[in-house]
Structures are given as structure tokens and as C-alpha cells.
TIRO-2110 file (N, C-alpha, C; in Angstrom, 1 decimal):
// TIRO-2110
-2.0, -23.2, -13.9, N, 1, A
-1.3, -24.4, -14.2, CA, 1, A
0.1, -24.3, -13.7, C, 1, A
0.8, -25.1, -13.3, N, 2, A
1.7, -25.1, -12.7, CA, 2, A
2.8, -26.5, -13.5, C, 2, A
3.8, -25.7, -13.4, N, 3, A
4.5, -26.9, -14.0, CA, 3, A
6.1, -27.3, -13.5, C, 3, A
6.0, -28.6, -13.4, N, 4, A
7.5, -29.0, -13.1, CA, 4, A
8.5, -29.3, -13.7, C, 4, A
9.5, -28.7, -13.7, N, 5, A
10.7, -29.1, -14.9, CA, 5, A
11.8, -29.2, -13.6, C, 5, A
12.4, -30.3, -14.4, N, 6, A
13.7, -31.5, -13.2, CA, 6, A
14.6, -29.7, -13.7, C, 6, A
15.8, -30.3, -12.7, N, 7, A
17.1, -29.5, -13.0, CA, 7, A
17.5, -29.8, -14.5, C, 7, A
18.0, -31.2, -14.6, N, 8, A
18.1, -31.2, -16.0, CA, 8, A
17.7, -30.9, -17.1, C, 8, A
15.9, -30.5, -17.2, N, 9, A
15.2, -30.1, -18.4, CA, 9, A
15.9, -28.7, -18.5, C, 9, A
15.6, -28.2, -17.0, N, 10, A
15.9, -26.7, -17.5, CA, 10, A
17.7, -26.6, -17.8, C, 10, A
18.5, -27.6, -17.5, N, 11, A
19.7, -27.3, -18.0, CA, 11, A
19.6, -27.3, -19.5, C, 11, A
19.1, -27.9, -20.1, N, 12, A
19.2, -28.7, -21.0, CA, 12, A
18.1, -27.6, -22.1, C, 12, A
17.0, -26.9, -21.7, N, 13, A
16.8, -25.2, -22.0, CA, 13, A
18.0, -24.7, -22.3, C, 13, A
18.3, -24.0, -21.2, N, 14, A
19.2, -23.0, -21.5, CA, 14, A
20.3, -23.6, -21.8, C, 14, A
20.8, -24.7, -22.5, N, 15, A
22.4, -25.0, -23.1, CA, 15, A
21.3, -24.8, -24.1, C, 15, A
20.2, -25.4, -25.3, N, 16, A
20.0, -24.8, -26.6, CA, 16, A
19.8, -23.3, -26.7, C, 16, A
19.2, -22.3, -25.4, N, 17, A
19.2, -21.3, -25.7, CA, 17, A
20.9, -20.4, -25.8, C, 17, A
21.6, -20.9, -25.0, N, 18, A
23.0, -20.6, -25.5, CA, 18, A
23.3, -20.6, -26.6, C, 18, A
23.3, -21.9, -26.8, N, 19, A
23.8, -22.2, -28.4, CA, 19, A
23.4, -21.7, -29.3, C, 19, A
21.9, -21.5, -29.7, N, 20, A
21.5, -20.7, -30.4, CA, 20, A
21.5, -19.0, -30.6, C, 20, A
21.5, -18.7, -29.5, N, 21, A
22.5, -17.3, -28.9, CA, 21, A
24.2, -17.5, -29.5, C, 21, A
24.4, -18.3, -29.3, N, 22, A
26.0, -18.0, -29.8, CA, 22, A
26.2, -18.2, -31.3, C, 22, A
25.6, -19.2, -32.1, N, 23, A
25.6, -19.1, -33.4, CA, 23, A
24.9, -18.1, -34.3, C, 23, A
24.2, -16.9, -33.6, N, 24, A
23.2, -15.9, -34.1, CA, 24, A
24.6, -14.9, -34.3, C, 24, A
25.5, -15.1, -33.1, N, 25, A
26.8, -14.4, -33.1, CA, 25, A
28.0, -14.3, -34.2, C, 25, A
27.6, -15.8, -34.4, N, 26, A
29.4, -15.9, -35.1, CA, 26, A
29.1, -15.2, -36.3, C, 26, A
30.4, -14.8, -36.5, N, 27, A
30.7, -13.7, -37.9, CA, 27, A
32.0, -14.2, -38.2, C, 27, A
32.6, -13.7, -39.3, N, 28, A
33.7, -13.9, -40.0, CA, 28, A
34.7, -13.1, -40.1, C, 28, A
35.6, -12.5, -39.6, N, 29, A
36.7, -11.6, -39.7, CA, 29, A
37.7, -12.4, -40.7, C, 29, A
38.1, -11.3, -41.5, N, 30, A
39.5, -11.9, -42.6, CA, 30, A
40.1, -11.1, -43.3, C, 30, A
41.3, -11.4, -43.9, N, 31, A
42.0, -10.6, -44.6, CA, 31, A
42.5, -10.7, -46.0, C, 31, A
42.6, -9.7, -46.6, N, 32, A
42.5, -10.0, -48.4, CA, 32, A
44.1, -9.3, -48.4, C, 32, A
44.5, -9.8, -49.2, N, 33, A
45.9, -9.3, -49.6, CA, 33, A
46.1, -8.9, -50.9, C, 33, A
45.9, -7.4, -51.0, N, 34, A
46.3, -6.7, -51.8, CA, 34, A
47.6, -6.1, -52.2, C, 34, A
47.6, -5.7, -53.8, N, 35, A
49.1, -4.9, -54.3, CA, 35, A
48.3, -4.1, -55.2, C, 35, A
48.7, -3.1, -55.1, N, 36, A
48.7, -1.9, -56.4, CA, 36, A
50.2, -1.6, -56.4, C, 36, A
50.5, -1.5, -57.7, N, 37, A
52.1, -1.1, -58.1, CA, 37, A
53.1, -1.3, -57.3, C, 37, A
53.0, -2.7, -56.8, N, 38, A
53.9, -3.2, -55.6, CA, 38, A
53.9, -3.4, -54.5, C, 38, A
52.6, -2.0, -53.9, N, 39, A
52.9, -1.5, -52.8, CA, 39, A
51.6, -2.4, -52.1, C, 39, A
52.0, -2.8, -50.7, N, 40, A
50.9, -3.4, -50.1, CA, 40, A
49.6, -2.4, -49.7, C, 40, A
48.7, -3.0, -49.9, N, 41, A
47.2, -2.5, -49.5, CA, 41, A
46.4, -3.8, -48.7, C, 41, A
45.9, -3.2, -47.6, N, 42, A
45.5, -3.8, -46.7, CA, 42, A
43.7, -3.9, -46.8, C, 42, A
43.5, -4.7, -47.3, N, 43, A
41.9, -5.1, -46.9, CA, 43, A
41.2, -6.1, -46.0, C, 43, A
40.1, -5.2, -45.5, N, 44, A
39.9, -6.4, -44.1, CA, 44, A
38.4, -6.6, -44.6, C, 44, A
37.7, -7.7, -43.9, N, 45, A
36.5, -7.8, -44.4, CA, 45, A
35.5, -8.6, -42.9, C, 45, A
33.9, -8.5, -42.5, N, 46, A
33.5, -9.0, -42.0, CA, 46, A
32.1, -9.6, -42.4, C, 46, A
32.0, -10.6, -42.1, N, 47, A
31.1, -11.2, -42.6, CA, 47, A
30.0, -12.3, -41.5, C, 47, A
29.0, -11.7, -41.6, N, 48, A
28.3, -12.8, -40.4, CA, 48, A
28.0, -14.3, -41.2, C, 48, A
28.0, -15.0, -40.3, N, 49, A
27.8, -16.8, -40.3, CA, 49, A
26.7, -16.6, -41.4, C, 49, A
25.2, -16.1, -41.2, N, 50, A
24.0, -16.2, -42.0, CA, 50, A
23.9, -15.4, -43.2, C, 50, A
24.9, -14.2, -43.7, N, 51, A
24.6, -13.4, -44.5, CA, 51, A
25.7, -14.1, -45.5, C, 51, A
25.0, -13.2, -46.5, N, 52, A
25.9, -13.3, -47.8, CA, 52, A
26.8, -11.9, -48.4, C, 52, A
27.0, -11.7, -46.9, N, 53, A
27.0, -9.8, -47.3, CA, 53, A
27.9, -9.7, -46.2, C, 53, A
27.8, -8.4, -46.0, N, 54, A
29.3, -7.8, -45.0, CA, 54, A
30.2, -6.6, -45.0, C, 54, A
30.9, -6.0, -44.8, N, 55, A
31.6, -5.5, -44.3, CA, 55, A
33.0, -5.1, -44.8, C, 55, A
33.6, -4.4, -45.6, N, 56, A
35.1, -4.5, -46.0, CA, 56, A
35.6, -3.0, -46.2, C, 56, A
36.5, -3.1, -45.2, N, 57, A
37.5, -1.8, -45.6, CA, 57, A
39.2, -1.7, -46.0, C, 57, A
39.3, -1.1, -46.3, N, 58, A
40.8, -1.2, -47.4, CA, 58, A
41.9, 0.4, -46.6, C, 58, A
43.1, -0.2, -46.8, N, 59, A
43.5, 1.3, -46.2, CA, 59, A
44.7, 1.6, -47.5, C, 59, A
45.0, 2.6, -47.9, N, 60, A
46.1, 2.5, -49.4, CA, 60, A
47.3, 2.8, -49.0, C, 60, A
48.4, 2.7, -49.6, N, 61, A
50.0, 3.2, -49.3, CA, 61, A
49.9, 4.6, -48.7, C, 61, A
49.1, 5.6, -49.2, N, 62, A
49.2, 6.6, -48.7, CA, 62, A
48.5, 6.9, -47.7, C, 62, A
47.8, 6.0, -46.9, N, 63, A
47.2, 6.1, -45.8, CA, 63, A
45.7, 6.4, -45.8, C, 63, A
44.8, 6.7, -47.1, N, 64, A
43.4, 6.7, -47.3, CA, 64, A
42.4, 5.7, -46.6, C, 64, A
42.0, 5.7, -46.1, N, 65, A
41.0, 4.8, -45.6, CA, 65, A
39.4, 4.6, -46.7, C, 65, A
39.3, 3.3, -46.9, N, 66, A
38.1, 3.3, -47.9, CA, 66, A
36.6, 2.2, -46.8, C, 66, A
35.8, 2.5, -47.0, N, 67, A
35.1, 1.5, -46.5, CA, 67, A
33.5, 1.2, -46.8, C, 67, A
32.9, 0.0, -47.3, N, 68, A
31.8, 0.1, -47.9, CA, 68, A
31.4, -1.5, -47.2, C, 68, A
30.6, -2.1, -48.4, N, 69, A
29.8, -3.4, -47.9, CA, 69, A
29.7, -4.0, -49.8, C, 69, A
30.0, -5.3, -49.0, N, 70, A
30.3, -6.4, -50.1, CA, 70, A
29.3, -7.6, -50.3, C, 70, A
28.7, -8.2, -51.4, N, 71, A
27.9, -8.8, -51.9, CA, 71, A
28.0, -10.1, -52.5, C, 71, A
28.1, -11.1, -52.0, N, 72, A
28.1, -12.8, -53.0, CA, 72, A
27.1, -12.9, -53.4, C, 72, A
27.2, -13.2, -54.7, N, 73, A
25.8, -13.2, -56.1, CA, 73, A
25.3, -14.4, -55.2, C, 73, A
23.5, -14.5, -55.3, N, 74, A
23.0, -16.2, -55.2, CA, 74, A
22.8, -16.4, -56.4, C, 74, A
22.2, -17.6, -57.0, N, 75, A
20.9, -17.7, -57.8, CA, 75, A
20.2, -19.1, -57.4, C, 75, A
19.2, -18.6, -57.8, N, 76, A
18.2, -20.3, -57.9, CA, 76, A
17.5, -20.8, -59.4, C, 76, A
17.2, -21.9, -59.3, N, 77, A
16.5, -22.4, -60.4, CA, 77, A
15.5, -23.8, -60.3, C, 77, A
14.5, -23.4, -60.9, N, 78, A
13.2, -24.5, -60.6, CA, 78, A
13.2, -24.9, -61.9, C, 78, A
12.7, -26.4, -61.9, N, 79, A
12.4, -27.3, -62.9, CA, 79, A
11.4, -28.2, -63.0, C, 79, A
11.0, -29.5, -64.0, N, 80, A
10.1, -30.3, -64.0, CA, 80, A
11.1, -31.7, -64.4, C, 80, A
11.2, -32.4, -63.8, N, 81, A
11.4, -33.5, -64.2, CA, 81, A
10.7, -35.1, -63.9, C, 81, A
11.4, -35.5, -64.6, N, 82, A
10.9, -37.2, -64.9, CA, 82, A
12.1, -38.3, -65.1, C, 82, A
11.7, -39.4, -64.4, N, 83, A
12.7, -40.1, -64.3, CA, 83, A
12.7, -41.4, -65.7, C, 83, A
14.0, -41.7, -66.1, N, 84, A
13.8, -42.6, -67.2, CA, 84, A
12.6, -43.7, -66.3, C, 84, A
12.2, -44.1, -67.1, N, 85, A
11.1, -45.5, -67.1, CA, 85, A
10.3, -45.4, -66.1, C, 85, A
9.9, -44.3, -65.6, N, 86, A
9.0, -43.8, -64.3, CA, 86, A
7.9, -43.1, -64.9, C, 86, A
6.5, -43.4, -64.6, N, 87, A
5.6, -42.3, -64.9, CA, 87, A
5.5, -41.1, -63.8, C, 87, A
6.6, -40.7, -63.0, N, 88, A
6.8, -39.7, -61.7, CA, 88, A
7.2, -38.8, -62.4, C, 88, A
6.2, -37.3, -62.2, N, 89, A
6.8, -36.2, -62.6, CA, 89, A
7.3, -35.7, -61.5, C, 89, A
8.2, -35.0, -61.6, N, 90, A
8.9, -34.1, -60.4, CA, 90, A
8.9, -32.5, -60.3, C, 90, A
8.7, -31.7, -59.5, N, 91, A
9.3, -30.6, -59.2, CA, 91, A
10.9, -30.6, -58.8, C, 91, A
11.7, -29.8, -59.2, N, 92, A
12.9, -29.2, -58.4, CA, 92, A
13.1, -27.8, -58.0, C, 92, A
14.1, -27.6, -57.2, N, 93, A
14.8, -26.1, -56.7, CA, 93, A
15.9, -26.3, -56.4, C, 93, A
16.7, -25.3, -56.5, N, 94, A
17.6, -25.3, -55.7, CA, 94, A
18.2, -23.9, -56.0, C, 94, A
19.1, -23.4, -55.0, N, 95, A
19.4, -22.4, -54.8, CA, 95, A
21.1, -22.4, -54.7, C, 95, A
21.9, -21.1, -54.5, N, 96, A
23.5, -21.7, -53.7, CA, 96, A
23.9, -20.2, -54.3, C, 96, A
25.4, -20.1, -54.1, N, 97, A
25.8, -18.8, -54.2, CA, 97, A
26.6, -19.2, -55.6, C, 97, A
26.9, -17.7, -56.0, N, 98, A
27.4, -18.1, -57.8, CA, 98, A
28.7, -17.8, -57.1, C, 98, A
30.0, -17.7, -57.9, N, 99, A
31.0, -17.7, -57.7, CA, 99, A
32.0, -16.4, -57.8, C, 99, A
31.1, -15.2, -57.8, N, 100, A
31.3, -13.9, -58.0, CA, 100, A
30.6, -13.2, -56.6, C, 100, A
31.6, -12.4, -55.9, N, 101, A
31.4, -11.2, -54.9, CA, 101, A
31.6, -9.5, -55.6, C, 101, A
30.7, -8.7, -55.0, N, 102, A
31.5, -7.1, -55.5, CA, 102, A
31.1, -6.3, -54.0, C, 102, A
31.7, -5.4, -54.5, N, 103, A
32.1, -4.5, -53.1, CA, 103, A
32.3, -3.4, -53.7, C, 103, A
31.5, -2.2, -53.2, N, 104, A
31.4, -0.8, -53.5, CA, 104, A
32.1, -0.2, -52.0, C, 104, A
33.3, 0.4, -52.1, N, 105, A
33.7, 1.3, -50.9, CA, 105, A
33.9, 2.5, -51.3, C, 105, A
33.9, 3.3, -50.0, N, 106, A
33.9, 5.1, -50.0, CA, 106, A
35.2, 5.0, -49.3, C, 106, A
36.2, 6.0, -49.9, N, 107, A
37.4, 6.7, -49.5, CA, 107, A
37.3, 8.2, -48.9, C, 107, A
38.0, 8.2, -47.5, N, 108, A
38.0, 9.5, -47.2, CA, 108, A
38.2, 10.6, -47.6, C, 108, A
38.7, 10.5, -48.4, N, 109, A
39.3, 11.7, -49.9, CA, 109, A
38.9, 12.0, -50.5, C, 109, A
37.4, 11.3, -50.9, N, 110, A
36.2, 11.4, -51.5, CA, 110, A
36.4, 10.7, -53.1, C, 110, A
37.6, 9.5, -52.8, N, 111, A
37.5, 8.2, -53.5, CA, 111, A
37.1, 7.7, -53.9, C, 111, A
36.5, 6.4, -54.8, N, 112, A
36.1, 5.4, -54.7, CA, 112, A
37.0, 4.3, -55.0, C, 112, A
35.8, 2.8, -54.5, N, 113, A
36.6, 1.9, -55.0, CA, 113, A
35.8, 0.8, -55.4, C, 113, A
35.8, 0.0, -56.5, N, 114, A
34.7, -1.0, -57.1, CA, 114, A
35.5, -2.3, -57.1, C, 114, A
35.1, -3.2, -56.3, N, 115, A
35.9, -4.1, -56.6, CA, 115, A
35.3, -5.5, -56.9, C, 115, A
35.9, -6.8, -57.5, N, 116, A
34.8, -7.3, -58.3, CA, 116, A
35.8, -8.8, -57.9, C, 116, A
35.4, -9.8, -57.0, N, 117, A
35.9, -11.4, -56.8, CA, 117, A
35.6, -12.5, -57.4, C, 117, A
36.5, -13.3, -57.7, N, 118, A
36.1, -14.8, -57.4, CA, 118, A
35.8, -15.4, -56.6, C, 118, A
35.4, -16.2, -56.1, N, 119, A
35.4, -17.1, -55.2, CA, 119, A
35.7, -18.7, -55.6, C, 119, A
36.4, -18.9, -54.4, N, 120, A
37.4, -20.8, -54.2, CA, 120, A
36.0, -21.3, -54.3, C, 120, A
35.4, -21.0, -53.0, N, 121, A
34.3, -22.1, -52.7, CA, 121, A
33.0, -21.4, -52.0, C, 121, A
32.4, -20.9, -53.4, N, 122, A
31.4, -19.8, -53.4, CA, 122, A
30.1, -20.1, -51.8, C, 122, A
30.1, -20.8, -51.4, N, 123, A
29.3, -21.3, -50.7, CA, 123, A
29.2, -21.0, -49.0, C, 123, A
31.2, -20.6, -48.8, N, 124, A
32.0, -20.0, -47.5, CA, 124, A
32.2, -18.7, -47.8, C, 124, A
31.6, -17.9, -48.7, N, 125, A
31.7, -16.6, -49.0, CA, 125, A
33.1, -16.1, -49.3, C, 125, A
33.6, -15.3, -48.5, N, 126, A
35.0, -14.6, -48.8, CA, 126, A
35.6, -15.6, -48.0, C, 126, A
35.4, -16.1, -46.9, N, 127, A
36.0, -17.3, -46.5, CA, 127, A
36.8, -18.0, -46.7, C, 127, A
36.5, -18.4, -48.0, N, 128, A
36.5, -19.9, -48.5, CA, 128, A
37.7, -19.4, -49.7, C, 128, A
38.1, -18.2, -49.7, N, 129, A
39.2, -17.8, -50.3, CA, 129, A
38.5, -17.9, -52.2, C, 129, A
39.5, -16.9, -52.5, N, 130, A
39.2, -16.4, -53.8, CA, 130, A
40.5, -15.4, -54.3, C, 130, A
40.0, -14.7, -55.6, N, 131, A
41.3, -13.8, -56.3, CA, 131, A
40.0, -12.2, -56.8, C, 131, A
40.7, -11.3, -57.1, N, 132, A
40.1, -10.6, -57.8, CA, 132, A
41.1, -9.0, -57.5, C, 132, A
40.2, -8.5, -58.2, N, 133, A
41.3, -6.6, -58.6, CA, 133, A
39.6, -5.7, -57.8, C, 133, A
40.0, -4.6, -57.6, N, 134, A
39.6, -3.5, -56.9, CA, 134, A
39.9, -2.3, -57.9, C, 134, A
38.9, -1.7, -58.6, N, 135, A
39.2, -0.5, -59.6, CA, 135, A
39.2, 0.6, -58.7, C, 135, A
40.0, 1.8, -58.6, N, 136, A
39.7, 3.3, -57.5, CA, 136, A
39.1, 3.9, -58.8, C, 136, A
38.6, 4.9, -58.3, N, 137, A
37.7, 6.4, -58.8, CA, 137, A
39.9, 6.9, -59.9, C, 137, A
40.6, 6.8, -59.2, N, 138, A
41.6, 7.4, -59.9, CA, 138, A
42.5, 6.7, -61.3, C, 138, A
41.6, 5.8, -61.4, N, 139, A
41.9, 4.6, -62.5, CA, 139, A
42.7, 3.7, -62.0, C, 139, A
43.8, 3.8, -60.7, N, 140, A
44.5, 2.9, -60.2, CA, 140, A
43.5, 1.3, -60.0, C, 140, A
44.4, -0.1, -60.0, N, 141, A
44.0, -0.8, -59.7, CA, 141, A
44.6, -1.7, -58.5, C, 141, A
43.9, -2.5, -57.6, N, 142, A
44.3, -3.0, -56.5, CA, 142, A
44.3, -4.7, -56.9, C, 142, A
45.5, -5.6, -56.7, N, 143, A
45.0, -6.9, -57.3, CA, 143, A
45.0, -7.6, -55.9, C, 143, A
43.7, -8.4, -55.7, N, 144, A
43.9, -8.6, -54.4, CA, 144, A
43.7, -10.9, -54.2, C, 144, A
44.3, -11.3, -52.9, N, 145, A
44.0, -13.0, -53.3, CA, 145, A
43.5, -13.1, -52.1, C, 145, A
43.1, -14.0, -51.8, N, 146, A
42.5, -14.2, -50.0, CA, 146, A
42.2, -15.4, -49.8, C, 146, A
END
């Protein structure tokens, strides 16, 4: 079997195969702005377009490097419903992200650091900006906004 496809079809292929290739790509680079006892601490984070997860390392005044992987809660919930003055029962679902991220990182020092977010707009992940603190293994704390 043999088949003919104009110039255009096959343009018109490979621009969705692009696109879909490029949005498999996109990720999220950003930065959290932390303070422990004044002193700036640097946290960076990455996060892919499709995940709810990612990537974050932190560097401290004294130059420690910490680095682990970070987590936005989901939840879902199913239901039965019925409409006033309708004999239609219904199914629902729905799913979405809660408004809470945590992040376990390892320090070169043999450190830790637990850190625990809000999120603005749970849905853009760390994105979408938030507030929260970072506890170390040394009881210090990191307050961080982004």
C-alpha cells in the first residue's frame, strides 16, 4: 500500500510532533527566598510541566550544599448526587492539588533539612508562589516565600 501525503499534511505532522516534543520538555526553574537568623539562604527548585514533584536544593551562609526532591499533596473525592426536583442520580470526581508541598533534602555535612509549604495557587505547584520554614537536622530554621 502506498500512500500520498501533500507537503502540507506532512508539515502539519511534524509541527504536532514538535509541539508535543516540546511541551514533554517544559519544566519549571525558580527560586525561594530564604532567611535563617538574617542571613540569606538560597533555594532553587525544578519542576517539570506534568509532575507534581521535582527537584530543590538549598545552599546555607556557610556554604553547605543541601539537595533532595519535593512533593505537592493531591487529593480526590467521589460522590453520589441528585439534583433538586430531578429523578437523576449522579456520579462525581474530582481530583486537584491540596495546598501543602514538603521537601526532604540531604546536606553535604551529613545534614538534614525537612521543609514544609503553602501554596498561593496550589494547582501551579511551587510556581504559583507560596510561604513556608525549612527545619535542619541542627534545630536551626530556614523561613522561606517564593
Amino acid at each position: 500500500m502506498r500512500v500520498n501525503w501533500s507537503f502540507g499534511t506532512l508539515c502539519r505532522i511534524l509541527s504536532a510532533g514538535v509541539l508535543l516534543a516540546g511541551l514533554s520538555a517544559c519544566a519549571t526553574n525558580g527560586v525561594i527566598h530564604g532567611r535563617m537568623s538574617g542571613q540569606l539562604v538560597k533555594l532553587r527548585y525544578h519542576q517539570s510541566f506534568w509532575d507534581q514533584e521535582g527537584t530543590i536544593t538549598a545552599t546555607m551562609p556557610d556554604g553547605e550544599h543541601f539537595s533532595g526532591k519535593f512533593v505537592v499533596g493531591t487529593s480526590s473525592t467521589t460522590g453520589i448526587g441528585i439534583g433538586a426536583g430531578s429523578d437523576h442520580l449522579g456520579l462525581f470526581t474530582g481530583s486537584g492539588n491540596t495546598s501543602n508541598a514538603a521537601a526532604v533534602l540531604m546536606g553535604g555535612k551529613g545534614d538534614s533539612m525537612y521543609c514544609v509549604f503553602t501554596l498561593t495557587v496550589p494547582d501551579d505547584g511551587l510556581e504559583g508562589g507560596g510561604v513556608g520554614h525549612c527545619k535542619l537536622s541542627t534545630g536551626q530554621v530556614v523561613n522561606a516565600t517564593f
